[in-house]
N, CA, C and O of each residue as an XYZ file, in Angstrom:
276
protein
N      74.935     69.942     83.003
C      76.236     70.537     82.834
C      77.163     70.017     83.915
O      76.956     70.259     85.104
N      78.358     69.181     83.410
C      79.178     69.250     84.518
C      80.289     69.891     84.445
O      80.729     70.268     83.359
N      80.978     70.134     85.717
C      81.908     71.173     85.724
C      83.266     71.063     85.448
O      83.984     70.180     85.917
N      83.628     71.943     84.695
C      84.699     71.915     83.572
C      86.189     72.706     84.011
O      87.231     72.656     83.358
N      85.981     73.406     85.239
C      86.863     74.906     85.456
C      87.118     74.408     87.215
O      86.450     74.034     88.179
N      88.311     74.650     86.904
C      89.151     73.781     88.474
C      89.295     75.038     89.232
O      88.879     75.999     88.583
N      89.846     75.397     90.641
C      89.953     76.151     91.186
C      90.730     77.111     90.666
O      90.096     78.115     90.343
N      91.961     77.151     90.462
C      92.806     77.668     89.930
C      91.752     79.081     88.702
O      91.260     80.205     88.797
N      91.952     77.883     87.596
C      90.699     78.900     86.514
C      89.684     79.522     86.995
O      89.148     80.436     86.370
N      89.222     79.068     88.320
C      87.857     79.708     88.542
C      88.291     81.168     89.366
O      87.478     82.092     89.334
N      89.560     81.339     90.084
C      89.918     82.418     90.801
C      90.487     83.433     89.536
O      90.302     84.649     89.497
N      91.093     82.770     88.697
C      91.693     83.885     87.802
C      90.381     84.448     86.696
O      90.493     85.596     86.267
N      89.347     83.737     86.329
C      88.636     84.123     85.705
C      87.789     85.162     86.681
O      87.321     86.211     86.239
N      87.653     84.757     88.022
C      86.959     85.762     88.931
C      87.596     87.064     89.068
O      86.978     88.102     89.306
N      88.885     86.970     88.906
C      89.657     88.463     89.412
C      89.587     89.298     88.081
O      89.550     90.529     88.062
N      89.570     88.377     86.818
C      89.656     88.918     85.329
C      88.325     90.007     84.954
O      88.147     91.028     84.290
N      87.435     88.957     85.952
C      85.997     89.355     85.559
C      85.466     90.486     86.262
O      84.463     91.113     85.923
N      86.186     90.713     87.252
C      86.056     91.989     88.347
C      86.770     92.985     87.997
O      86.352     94.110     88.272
N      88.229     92.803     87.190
C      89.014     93.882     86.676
C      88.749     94.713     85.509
O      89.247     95.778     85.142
N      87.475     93.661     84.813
C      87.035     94.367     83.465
C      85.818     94.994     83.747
O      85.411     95.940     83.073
N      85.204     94.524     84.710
C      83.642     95.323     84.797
C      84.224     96.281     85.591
O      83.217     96.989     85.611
N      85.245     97.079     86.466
C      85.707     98.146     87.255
C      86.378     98.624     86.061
O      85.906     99.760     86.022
N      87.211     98.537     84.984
C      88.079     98.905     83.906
C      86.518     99.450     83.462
O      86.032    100.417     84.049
N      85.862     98.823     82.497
C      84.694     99.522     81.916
C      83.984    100.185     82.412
O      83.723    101.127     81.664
N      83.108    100.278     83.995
C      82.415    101.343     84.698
C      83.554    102.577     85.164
O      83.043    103.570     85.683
N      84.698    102.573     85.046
C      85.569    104.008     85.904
C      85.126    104.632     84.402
O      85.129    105.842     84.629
N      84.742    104.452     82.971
C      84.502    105.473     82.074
C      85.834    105.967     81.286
O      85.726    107.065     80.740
N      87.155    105.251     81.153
C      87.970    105.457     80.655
C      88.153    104.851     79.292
O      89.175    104.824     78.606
N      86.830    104.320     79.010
C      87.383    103.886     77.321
C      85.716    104.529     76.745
O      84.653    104.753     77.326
N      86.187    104.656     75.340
C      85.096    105.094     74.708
C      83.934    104.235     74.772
O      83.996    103.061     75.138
N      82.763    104.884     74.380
C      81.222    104.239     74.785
C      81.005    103.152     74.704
O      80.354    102.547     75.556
N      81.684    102.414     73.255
C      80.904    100.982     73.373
C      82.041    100.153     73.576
O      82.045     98.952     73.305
N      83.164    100.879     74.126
C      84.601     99.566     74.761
C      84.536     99.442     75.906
O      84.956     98.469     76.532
N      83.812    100.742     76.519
C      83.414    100.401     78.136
C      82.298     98.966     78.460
O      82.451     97.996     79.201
N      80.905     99.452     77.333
C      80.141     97.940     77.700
C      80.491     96.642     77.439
O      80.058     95.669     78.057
N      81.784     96.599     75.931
C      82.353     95.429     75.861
C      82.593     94.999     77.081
O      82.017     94.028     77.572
N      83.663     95.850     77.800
C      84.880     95.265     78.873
C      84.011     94.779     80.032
O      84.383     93.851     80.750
N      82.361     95.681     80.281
C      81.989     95.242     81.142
C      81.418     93.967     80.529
O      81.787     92.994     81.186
N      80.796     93.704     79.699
C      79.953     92.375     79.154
C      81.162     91.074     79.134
O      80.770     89.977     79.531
N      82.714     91.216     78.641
C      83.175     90.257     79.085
C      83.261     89.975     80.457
O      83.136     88.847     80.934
N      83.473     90.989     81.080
C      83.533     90.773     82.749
C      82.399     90.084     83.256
O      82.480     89.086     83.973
N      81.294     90.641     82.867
C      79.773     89.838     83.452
C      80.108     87.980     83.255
O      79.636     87.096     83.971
N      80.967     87.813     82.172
C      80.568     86.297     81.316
C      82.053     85.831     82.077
O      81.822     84.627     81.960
N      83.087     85.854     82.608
C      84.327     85.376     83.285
C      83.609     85.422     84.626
O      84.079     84.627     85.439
N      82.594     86.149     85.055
C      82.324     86.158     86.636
C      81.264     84.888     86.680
O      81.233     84.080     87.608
N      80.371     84.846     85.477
C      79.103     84.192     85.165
C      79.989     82.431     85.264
O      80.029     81.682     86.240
N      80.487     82.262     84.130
C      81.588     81.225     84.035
C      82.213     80.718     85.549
O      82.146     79.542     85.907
N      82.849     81.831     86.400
C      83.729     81.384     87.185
C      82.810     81.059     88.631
O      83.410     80.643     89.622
N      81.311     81.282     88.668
C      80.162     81.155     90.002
C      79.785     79.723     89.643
O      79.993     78.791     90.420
N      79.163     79.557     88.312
C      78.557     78.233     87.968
C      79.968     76.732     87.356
O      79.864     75.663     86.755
N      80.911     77.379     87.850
C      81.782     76.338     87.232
C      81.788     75.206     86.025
O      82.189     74.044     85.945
N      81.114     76.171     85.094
C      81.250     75.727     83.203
C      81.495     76.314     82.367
O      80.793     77.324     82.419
N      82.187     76.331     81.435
C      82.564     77.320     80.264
C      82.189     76.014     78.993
O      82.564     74.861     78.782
N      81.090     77.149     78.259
C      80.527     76.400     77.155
C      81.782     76.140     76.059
O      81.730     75.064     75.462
N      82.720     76.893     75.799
C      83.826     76.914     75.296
C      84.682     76.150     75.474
O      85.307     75.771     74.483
N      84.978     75.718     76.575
C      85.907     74.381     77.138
C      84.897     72.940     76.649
O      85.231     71.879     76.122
N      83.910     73.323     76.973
C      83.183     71.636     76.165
C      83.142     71.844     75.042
O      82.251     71.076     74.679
N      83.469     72.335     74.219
C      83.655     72.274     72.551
C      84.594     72.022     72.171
O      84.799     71.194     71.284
N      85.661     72.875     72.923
C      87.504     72.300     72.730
C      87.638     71.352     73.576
O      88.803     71.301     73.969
N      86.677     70.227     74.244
C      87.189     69.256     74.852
C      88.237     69.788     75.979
O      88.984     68.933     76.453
N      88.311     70.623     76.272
C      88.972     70.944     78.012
C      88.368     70.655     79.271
O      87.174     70.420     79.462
N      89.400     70.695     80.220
C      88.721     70.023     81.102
C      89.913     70.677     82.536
O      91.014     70.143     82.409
N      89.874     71.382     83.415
C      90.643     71.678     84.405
C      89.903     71.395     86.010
O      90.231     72.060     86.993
N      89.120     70.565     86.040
C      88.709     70.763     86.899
C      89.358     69.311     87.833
O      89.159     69.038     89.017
N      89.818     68.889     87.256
C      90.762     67.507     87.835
C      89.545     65.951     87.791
O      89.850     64.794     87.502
N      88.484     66.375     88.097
C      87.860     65.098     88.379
C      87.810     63.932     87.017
O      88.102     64.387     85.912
N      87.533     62.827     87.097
C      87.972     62.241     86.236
C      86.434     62.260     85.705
O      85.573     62.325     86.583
N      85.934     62.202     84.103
C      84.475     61.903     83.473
C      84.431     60.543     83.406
O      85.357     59.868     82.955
N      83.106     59.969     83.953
C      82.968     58.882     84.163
C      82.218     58.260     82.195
O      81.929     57.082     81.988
């Protein structure tokens, strides 16, 4: 896997991913919108540690600046 997610994406997906797993554990949405919000949060934090999003290599994206050899 090489890495697909530039700094920029990797801080906003980190703050996204921290705002939804705290949004879903405070218990303010019903039962199974709380584990959604946390399960996307787990996968923007997961994404934004290992710097790849399986999704960006399918749509051919690429933010991470380096050039593919």
């Amino acid at each position: 896997m090489k890495a697909n997610l530039g700094t920029i994406d990797r801080a906003i997906r980190a703050l996204a991913g921290m705002a939804l797993i705290a949004f879903g554990s405070m218990g303010t949405l019903a039962a199974p919108w709380n584990y959604v919000a946390m399960g996307a949060g787990a996968v923007f934090l997961l994404t934004a540690i290992i710097r790849f999003c399986p999704l960006y290599r399918i749509l051919g994206l690429n933010t991470c600046g380096r050039k593919e050899a």
